[in-house]
Structures are given as structure tokens and as C-alpha cells.
N, C-alpha and C positions, 0 to 999 in steps of 0.2 A: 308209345311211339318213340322210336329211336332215330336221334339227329345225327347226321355223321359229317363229323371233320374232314376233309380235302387234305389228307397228310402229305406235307410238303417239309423236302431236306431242309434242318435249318444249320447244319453246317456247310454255309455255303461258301465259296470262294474257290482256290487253290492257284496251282503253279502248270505254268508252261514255260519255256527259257524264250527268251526272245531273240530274235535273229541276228546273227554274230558277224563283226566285220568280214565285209568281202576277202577273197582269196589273195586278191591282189596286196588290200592293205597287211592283211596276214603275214604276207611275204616278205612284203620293204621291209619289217622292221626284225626280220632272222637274220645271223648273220650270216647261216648256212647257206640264206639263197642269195643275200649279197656276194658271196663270196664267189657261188658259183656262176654268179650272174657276170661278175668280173672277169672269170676263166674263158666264160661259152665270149664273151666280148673280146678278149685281147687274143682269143683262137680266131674266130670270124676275120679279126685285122690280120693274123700273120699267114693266114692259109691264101687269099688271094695275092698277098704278097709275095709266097712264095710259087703260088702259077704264072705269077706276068712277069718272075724273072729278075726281082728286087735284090742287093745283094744279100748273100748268104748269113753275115752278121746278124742284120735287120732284122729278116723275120726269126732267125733263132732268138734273139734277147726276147721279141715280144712270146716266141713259142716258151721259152722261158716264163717269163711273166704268166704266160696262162699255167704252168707247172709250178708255179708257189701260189698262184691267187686259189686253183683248188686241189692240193697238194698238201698244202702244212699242213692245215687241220686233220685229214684223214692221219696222215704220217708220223703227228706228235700223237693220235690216240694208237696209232697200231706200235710205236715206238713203247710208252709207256703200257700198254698191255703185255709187250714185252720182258719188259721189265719184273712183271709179277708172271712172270712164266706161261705167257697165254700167247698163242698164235694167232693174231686178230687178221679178221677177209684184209681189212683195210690195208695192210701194211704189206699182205700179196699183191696186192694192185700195185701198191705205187713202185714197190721193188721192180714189177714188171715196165713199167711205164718209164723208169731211169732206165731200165736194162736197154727198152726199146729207142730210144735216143741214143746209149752210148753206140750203140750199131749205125747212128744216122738216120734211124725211125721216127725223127721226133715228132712230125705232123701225128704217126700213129699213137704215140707216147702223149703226146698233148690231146688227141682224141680221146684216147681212153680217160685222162684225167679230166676232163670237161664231162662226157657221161656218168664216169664215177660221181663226180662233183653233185651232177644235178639230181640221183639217183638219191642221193644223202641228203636233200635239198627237199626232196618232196617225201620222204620221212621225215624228217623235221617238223614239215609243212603239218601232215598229217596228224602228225601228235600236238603242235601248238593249235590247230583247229579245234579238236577235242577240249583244251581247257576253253580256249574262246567261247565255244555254243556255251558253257555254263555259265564263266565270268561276266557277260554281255548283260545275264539279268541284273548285274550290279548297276551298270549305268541307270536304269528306270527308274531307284531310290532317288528321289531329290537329295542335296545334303545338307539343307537348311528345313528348318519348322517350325511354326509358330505354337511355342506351346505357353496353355492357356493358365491362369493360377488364380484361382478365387480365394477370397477374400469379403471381410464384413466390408468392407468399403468398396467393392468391385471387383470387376475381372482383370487381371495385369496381365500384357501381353508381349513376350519376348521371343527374337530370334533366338534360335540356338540350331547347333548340330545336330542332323540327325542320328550322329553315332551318342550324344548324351542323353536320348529320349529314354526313360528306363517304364520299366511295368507301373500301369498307375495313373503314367503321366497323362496330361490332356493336351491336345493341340487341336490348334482351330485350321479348319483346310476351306478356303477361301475358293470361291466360284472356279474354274480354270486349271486347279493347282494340282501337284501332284498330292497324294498324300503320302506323309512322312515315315508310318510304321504298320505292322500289324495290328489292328485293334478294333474296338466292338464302336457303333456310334450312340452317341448319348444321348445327343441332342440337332435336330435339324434333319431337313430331308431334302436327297438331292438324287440325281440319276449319275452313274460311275459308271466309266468307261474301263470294262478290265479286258479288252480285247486281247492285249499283250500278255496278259497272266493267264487268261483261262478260255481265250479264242471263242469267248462268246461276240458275235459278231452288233448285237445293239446293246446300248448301254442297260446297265440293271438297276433299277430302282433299292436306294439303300435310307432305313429310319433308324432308329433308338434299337438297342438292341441285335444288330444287325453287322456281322463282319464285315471290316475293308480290309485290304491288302498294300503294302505298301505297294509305291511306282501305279500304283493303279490312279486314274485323270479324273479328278472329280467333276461335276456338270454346271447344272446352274447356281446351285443353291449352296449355302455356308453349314457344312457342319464341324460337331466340337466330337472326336476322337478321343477314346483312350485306349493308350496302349496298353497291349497284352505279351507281344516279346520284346526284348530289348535286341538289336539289330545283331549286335554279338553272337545272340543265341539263336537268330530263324534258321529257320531251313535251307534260306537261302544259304549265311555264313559256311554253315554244314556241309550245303552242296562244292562249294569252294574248295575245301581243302580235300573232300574224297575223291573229286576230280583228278588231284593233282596225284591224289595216291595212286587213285585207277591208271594213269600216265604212266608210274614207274613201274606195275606192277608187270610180270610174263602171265600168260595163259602155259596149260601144263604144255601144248604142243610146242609154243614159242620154246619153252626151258628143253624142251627134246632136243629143237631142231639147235639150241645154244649149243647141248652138250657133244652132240653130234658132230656142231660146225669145228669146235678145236682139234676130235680127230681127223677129221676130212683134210681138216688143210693142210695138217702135218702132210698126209696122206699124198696130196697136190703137192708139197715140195719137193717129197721120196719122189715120185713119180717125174717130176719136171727133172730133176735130176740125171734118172734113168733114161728119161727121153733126151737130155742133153748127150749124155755120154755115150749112150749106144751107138749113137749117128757117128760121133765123132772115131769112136774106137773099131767102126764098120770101114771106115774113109770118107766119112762126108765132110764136106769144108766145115770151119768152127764158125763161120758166121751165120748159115746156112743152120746148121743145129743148132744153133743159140738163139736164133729167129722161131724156129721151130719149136722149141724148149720154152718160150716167150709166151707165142700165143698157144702153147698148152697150159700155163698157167694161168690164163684170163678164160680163158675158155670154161678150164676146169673150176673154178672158185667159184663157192658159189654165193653170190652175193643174192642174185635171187633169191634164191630156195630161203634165206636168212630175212630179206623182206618180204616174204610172203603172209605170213602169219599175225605181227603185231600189226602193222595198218590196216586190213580190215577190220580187226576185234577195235582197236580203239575210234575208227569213223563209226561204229557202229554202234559204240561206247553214246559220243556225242551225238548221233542222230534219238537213240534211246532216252538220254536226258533232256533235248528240245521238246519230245513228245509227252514229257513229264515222266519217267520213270530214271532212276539214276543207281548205275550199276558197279559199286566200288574198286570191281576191278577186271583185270581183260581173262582172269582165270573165272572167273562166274559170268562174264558173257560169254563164257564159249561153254560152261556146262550149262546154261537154260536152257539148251538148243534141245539138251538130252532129255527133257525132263518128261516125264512117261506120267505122272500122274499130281494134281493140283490141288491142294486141300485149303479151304477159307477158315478163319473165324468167323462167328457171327459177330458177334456186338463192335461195334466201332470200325468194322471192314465188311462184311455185306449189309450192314443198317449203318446208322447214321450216328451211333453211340448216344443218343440223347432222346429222351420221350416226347411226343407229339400226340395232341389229344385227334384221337380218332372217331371215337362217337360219344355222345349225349343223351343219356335215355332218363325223363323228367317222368317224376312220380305223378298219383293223377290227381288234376288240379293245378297244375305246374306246369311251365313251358322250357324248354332246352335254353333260348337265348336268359330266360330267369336265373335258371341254375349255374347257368358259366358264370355268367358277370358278378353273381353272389361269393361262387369259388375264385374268381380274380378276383375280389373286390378285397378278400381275405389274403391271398395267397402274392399278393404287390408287396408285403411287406418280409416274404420268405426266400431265402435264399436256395430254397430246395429243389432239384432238377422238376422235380413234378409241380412243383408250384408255380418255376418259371414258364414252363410247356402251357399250362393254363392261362395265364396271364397273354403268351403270345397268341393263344386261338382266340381270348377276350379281346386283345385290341387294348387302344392307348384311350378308350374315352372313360374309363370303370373309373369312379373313384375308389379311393382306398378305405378299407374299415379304420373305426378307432379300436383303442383297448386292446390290439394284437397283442394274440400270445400264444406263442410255441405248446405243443403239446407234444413231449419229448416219447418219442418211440409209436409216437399215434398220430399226429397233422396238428393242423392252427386253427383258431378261434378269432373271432372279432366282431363286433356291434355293425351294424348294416342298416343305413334307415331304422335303427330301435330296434332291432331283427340280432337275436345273437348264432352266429352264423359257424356252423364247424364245417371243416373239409379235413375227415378222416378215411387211411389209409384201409381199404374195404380187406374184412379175414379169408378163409376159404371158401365162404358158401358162393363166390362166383368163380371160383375153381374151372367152371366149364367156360369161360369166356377168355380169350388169348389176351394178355398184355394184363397191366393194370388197370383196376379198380379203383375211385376214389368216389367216396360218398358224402354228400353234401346233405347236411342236419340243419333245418330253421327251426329255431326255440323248440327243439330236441325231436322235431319230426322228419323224415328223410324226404328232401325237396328232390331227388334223385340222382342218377352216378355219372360220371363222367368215367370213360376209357380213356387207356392212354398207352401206345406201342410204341418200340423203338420204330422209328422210321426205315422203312428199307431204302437204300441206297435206288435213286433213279436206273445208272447202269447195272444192276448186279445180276438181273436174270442174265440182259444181252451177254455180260462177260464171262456168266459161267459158261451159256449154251456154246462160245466161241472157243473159251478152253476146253470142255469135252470134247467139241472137233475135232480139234489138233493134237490130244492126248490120245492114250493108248490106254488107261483106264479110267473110269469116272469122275467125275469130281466128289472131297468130302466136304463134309461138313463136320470142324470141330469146334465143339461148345462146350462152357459151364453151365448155361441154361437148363431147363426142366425139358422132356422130352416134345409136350405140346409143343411148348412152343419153337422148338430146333425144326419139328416137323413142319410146323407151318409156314419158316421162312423157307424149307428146304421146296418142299411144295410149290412154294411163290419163283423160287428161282429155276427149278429144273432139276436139284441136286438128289443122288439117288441114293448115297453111302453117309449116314448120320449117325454119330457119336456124340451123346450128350450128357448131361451132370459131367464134365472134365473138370478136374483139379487141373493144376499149371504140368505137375508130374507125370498125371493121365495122362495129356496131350502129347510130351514129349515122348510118351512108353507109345500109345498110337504111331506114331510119325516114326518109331525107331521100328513096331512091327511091321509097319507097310515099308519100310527099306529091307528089313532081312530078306526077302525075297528078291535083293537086285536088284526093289524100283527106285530110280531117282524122282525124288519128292521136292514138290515146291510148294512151300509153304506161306501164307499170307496170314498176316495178323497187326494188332496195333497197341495193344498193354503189354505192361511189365508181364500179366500172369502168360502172355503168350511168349516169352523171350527164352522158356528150356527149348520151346517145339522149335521157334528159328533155329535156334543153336545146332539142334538134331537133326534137323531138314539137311537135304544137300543144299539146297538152296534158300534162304527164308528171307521176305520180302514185307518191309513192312507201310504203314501208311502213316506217310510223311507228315501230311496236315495237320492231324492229331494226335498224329503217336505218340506213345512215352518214349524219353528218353533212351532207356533202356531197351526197348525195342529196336530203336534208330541204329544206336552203336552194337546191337547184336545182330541182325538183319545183313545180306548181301548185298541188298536192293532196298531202295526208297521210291515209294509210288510220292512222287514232289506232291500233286496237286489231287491225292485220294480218286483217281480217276482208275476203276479198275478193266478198264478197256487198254488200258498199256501191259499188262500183264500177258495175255498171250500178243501182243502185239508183240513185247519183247521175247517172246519162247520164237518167234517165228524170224526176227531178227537176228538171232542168233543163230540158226537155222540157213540162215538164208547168208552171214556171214561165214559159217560152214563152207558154205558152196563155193565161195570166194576162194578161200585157203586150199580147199581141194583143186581148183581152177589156176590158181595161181604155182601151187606144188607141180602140178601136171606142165605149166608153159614152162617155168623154169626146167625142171628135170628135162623132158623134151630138148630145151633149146642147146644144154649142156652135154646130153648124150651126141645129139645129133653134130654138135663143133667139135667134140672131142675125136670122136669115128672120122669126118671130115682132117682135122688134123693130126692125125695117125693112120691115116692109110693112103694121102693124098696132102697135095702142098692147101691151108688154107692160107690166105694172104691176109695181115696184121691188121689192115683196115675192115674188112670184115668180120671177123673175129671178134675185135671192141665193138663194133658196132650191133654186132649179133646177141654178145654176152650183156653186155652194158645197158643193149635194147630191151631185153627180157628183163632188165632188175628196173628201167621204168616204167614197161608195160605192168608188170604183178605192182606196181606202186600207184600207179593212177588207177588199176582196177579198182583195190582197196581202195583207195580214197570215194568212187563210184559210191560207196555205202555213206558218203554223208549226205548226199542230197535225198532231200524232201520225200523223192520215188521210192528211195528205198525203205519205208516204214510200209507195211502192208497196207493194200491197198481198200482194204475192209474202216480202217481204222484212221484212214488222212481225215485229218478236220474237213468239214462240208460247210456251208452257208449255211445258217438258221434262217428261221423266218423273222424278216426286219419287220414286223408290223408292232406297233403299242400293245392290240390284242395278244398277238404269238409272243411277245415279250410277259406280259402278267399272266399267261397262262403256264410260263416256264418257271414264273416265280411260287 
């Protein structure tokens, strides 16, 4: 008779970013919106000043004052791009907006610069949002911990920083508290609120053995943590600075439309030019053409079409990293979009990278719960992934044997109630059975085996079947594994295309055959032996929680929190920030042809004109920004309520 284990993930935890200060606070503290905030203020005080008739001085100084409050800035970046022989939008604006004042236009000139202002204001806005969603998980960490130090004479108990906590360390986290680090619990049991980290909406019961998260609320009860990262080195630190990277980085259309914008503008001064002097050398008055000549230059620049592109890739950036997936830069969120076919690793990205006893099958005369608690009883004192897997299906009540002893390239030994107790490593003759074998021997007869599988990952059918959808060829599957067993996850998940015995080499030669054909490949993985295939992927993506090193810094993408239901979330993200930059190209273009025709075949009047051009570069700017909120993550994949019951709580565990 065969017992069988209830296999359950036991790398459990992970990452979500937690909700980032309001828009508003955002704002006060740019100085791009202060400044423009000054401009659109001392414009509002001189324009009704100048309808009721004030004198002319008056509202000139303040129309003034609105013409340096959002003015310098632009003016000293389009001066100094100058400098290095670059034509910047900026520096056509504001030329235009002095032009239109020395004519007496100033209300228009001060118009234009207060738009210009706020257009620059919420790019700004857009791109400090972006670091925000990620930075924000900082605040969660406490920065104080008690960590614990024993001793023959007792336990000693000290504040310290939680940037001094290093791997090792112990700290005790007190009923209410935050805890301080990454790490496994040793001792004590409490219920943990990781709402914030992993949007499970009731607390999870956490023992010995058992990961916490920093910034995650512990509950009732006192336990003694040890750390496993030092805060330098999490995930979190990591998300930090490739945030900042992804911030500075162009996607390939952004660098087009860069390379494009320096000819175009030339292109707007020839042409403003042309349009000045033709008039004049036809006999039109010179004020008259230089008005004309004016708002052909505001018309024509294109400031839009220049922010159409970076702010949606980077709201879309930081919507991607709240959800737990974190995208190095706005050039790889905008190729996901493309990605035509998805291939997984197995081990440690659709399973769980670590063995979990699955069944129990006792010799006759023997009972399953006999045979476990004899294999823990031996296996508490071994350090070996298969030993520990046993131990946690046994439970915390097994005593432990005497007399342990390693049995090098074979399992452990140890006296058991006077019982000399082996749990060795079973050879081929269970060949037909998937996972491992371990065979448990009392005083040298077989008490019976214990099985033991990598865990499949909870989400990993849902997220393959969701990537086939949205792909345009199958999902693979690439493995080092033996062929059983690649088939029988592939089977479990849905996957129809399996490659298996891979070498690290193999993999990356796979992932470079399936691109010779044109497909772009997104790759998912989490060891060092998976970091050629990232490398060779168009895209490779790896898992944050566990990954090596190596993985992390070769990888385009980091799943934060191992959740592979953000993976096509983000293809479709991507996708759908597409639609933005196609939307936003179209209003711009649109709105420039349409003013330009208007002011060349026909008088357009100066105030409409800024209002028109100036409209369109904050319209394509608050659309982009559209992609940070919450609605824009597919709608398959927004976090739901769990079941708040104790029951639907120990059944998730």
C-alpha cells in the first residue's frame, strides 16, 4: 500500500512593490513641476490683469516672471545642447516665445512657455513615478533589529541596524514587529502578515524552517530568525539600481525618433525661414510675416511626436515592477511586446527547485508513518536537500538517532530505539517510477521507500496555458533532466515542444535554432547553467527569488517574487504600451500636419497655435502616464481576494 504526500511549494514567499507615494506628493518635491507651477501662477495673475486694463508695465514684469519661472530651465538645456552642436525642441520653443513678445505677443509667448513648462513637468513626473513604484518597497524594511547572540551563559540581546544584519545572523522579531531581513525561522511560531510583499490577503502561518521576508508584520507570537541575505545583496537593493538604469535607458523607437528629431528641427528653422522671407519679399508687412514665421515654428516642432514614446515604456516599466516582474530597461519593454514564442526551464522555474516527499510505500509488516519518522529520525542530523525534504514531511516531533553517520556517495546511518536505521539513495531498478527513490533499511532489512519530486510550481500550468494564448508558437520546455521525467512535467503543465538531457551549451544552441527562423524568443530560467540560453534569447528573464547571481545580471527581466503569471502579463503590457506610442505618434503627427496646412494656406492666430501644439504634447503625456495605473496590468492577472477563512488559509499552505 502506497501513502502519498500532499506536495506542497516549500519556497515560499516572494515580492510585490508596495504602493508608491501619491502623484501629488510626487510632484511638490520636482523642481520641473515647481517651476512650472510658478509659471502657470504668475501667467493666471498677469492675464487678467491685462483684460481689466492694469497698466502695461504691471502685467508685462509678471508676464515676464512667468517667462523665466518656465523658461531658464528649458533655455540653459537647449543653449547647452547647442554648444555640442545639437539642435534641441527646447531651444525652438523658447526662441519662438521671445520672438512672439518682441512683436507685443507676450500673453502668446507667455502662453506657450507655461504649456511648454507643464509638458516637461509631467515627463518628469512620469519618469520619477517609475523609480517611486520600486523605491517605496524600501520604506517596509524597519531599520532597527534585535539580533539575538547566544552564549554558554545565555542569550544577549542588542539593537542594531538593519543594514549591519549580515548571513548567519539571528534576530528575534517580537509579537507586532516588522521583521528585519531575509531569512529561515528557527525557532517559535507565529502567523505573518505579507500582504504587502505577496498580496496574499490573510496572514500565513510561519515555524522552524520556514521563510520570512523582510518588511513583512509578524503576528502573535515571538520568533528567532536567521538571516540568509544581507540587505546589500536582496533583490530588493538589485531592484534599486536597475530601476534607475531602466530610467536612463531609450527603447530602439525612442533613439529613432532622437535621431530623426535633430534633422527635423534643422529642417523647421530652414523652413521657418523660407516662410519668413517669402512673405516679406512677395510685399507682406514684416510684422505680419514674422507672426507667421512664429507660429510656423511652434506648430511645426515637434515636441509631441519626441514625448510620445519614453513615457508610456517607462509607466509601464513601473506598473510591470508593482506586479512583481522588473524590466531593466525601456528597450526590452518594448521588444516583449514582440515575442512570438516562450520557452521555460524546469528545475527551479516551473518546479519549485527543491525535493518534496510525495509518496510512501512500506514493505509488508511495516506502516508509512513507521518508515518516515525512522527516515527523519536519521536524516535531522543531515544536511542533504533529500534529507531535509524528509524531515519536513516527518514533522518537528521525531527524535533524532544517535551514532549518525554519513555514508559518502550512498545516505546516513543511525541507532533508532536499538534499531540500526539506513536511508540509502535507491540504484535503477525503480527506474520506472518518476522522481527519486530513497530506501529505508532496519538492521539491514528494507522497512520501505519513500519518493520524492521536485515540486511543481502552484501557478505553472495556469501560466504556460496563458502564454500559448498569446504566442504565436508553443511553449518549450528546456531541460537537463532525463527524458521521463521533462515529459511528465511537460504533461502536467500543458507543454507540447520538450528538449531534454541539455547541457548549459545545448540550451543556448536550442534557443539560437528557434531564433534563425526570425522567432523572437523569450526565455525563462534561474541557474548559472541557464545564463548562455538568457544571454541568446532576445529576451531572457529570470527568477528573482532564487536565482543565481549569474542569472540575475545576465537576464533582461527579473520575476521579483517567482510568480510566473507576470510573464505574459508583461508580453501583453508591452503590447498594449505599443498601442499607446502608435496612439500617441498618430495625435501628434495629426495635430502638426493639420496647424501647419492651417498656417500656410490661411491666417492661424498665435494663441491657438500654442494652445493647439503645446495641447497635443500634454495630451500624448498624460496618455502615457494612463499605463501606471492599476487597470493597465491585464485584466486576467490583477490580484483577486483569497479566501479569508483559517480553513482556505491551511489549505493554501
Amino acid at each position: 500500500m502506497t501513502s502519498t504526500i500532499a506536495s506542497a511549494p516549500i519556497r515560499t514567499g516572494g515580492r510585490v512593490l508596495a504602493k508608491p507615494p501619491s502623484i501629488f506628493r510626487t510632484g511638490a518635491r520636482l523642481p520641473e513641476v515647481r517651476w512650472a507651477g510658478l509659471s502657470l501662477l504668475l501667467f493666471l495673475v498677469a492675464w487678467p490683469l491685462q483684460l481689466a486694463g492694469a497698466p502695461a508695465p504691471v502685467w508685462w514684469t509678471i508676464f515676464l516672471g512667468c517667462y523665466l519661472a518656465g523658461g531658464w530651465e528649458p533655455a540653459w538645456a537647449g543653449i547647452t545642447a547647442l554648444r555640442n552642436k545639437v539642435l534641441d525642441v527646447d531651444l525652438l520653443m523658447i526662441v519662438a516665445a521671445i520672438a512672439a513678445a518682441s512683436i507685443g505677443q507676450v500673453f502668446d509667448g507667455a502662453l506657450l512657455i507655461v504649456i511648454f513648462a507643464t509638458s516637461g513637468a509631467i515627463e518628469a513626473l512620469v519618469t520619477q513615478r517609475t523609480a517611486d513604484s520600486v523605491t517605496s518597497l524600501l520604506s517596509l524594511a524597519p531599520e532597527q533589529a534585535t539580533r539575538l547572540t547566544r552564549t554558554a551563559t545565555g542569550d544577549a540581546l542588542k539593537i542594531v541596524d538593519t543594514a549591519e544584519l549580515g548571513v548567519g545572523d539571528l534576530i528575534l522579531v517580537r509579537p507586532g514587529e516588522r521583521i528585519g531581513g531575509d531569512g529561515v525561522v528557527v525557532d517559535g511560531i507565529s502567523e505573518v502578515d505579507q500582504a504587502a510583499m505577496t498580496g496574499e490577503s490573510v496572514p500565513v502561518r510561519r515555524g522552524p524552517g520556514q521563510d520570512v521576508l523582510s518588511g513583512t508584520v509578524n503576528g502573535t507570537g515571538a520568533m528567532t530568525v536567521r538571516i540568509t541575505s544581507p540587505a546589500s545583496e536582496s533583490v530588493v537593493a538589485r531592484m534599486v539600481s536597475l530601476v534607475a538604469e531602466a530610467s536612463e535607458t531609450k527603447s530602439t523607437r525612442a533613439l529613432f525618433v532622437e535621431k530623426v528629431e535633430q534633422r527635423y528641427s534643422l529642417g523647421v528653422v530652414i523652413a521657418t525661414l523660407i516662410v519668413f522671407a517669402l512673405p516679406l519679399v512677395l510685399g507682406e508687412d514684416f510684422r505680419d510675416s514674422l507672426l507667421r514665421a512664429i507660429t510656423f515654428m511652434i506648430v511645426a516642432s515637434p515636441c509631441a511626436v519626441v514625448l510620445s514614446t519614453m513615457p508610456p515604456l517607462l509607466a509601464a516599466i513601473a506598473n510591470a515592477a508593482r506586479h512583481g516582474i522588473l524590466i531593466k530597461s525601456a528597450t526590452v519593454m518594448e521588444a516583449m511586446g514582440r515575442t512570438q514564442l516562450v520557452a521555460f526551464d524546469k528545475t527551479g522555474t516551473l518546479t519549485e527547485g527543491a525535493p518534496v516527499v510525495t509518496g510512501v510505500t512500506p514493505a509488508l509488516g511495516s506502516d508509512s508513518t513507521t518508515v518516515l519518522d525512522l527516515a527523519a529520525a536519521v536524516e535531522q542530523h543531515s544536511e542533504h536537500p533529500l534529507g531535509r525534504a524528509i524531515g519536513r514531511a516527518a514533522g518537528a516531533d521525531v527524535t533524532p538517532a544517535a551514532n549518525f553517520r554519513a555514508l559518502p556517495g550512498h545516505g546516513v546511518e543511525g541507532i533508532v530505539a536499538g534499531q540500526l536505521v539506513r536511508v540509502i539513495q535507491a540504484g535503477d531498478e525503480h527506474a520506472d517510477i518518476i522522481g527519486t527513490v530513497v530506501e529505508v533499511f532496519v538492521d539491514g532489512h528494507l522497512a520501505g521507500t519513500i519518493t520524492l519530486e521536485d515540486a511543481l510550481r502552484a501557478d505553472a500550468a495556469a501560466a504556460v496555458a496563458h502564454t500559448t494564448a498569446i504566442t504565436a508558437h508553443p511553449v518549450h520546455l528546456l531541460t537537463g533532466d532525463n527524458g521521463r521525467t521533462a515529459a511528465d512535467i511537460a504533461q502536467r503543465t500543458g507543454i507540447t515542444e520538450v528538449h531534454s538531457r541539455l547541457l548549459p551549451e545545448d540550451k543556448a544552441a536550442t534557443v539560437r535554432r528557434l531564433e534563425s527562423d526570425g522567432i523572437p524568443v523569450l526565455l525563462v530560467g534561474d541557474g548559472v547553467n541557464d545564463a548562455p540560453a538568457l544571454a541568446s534569447a532576445t529576451i531572457g528573464v529570470a527568477m528573482g527569488r532564487h536565482g543565481s547571481d549569474l542569472a540575475l545580471e545576465t537576464a533582461d527581466a527579473v520575476v521579483i517574487r517567482d510568480d510566473l503569471s507576470t510573464i505574459p502579463g508583461a508580453i501583453e503590457l508591452s503590447r498594449r504600451a505599443h498601442r499607446f506610442i502608435v496612439a500617441n505618434l498618430v495625435i501628434a503627427g495629426a495635430f502638426i500636419a493639420v496647424l501647419v496646412t492651417w498656417d500656410l494656406i490661411s491666417t492661424l492666430p498665435l494663441p491657438l497655435a500654442v494652445a493647439g501644439h503645446e495641447g497635443s504634447t500634454v495630451i500624448v503625456g498624460l496618455n502615457g502616464l494612463r499605463l501606471l495605473r492599476a487597470k493597465a496590468w491585464p485584466d486576467s492577472l490583477r490580484p483577486r481576494a483569497k479566501e479569508s477563512s483559517p480553513t482556505a488559509a491551511i489549505k493554501q499552505r
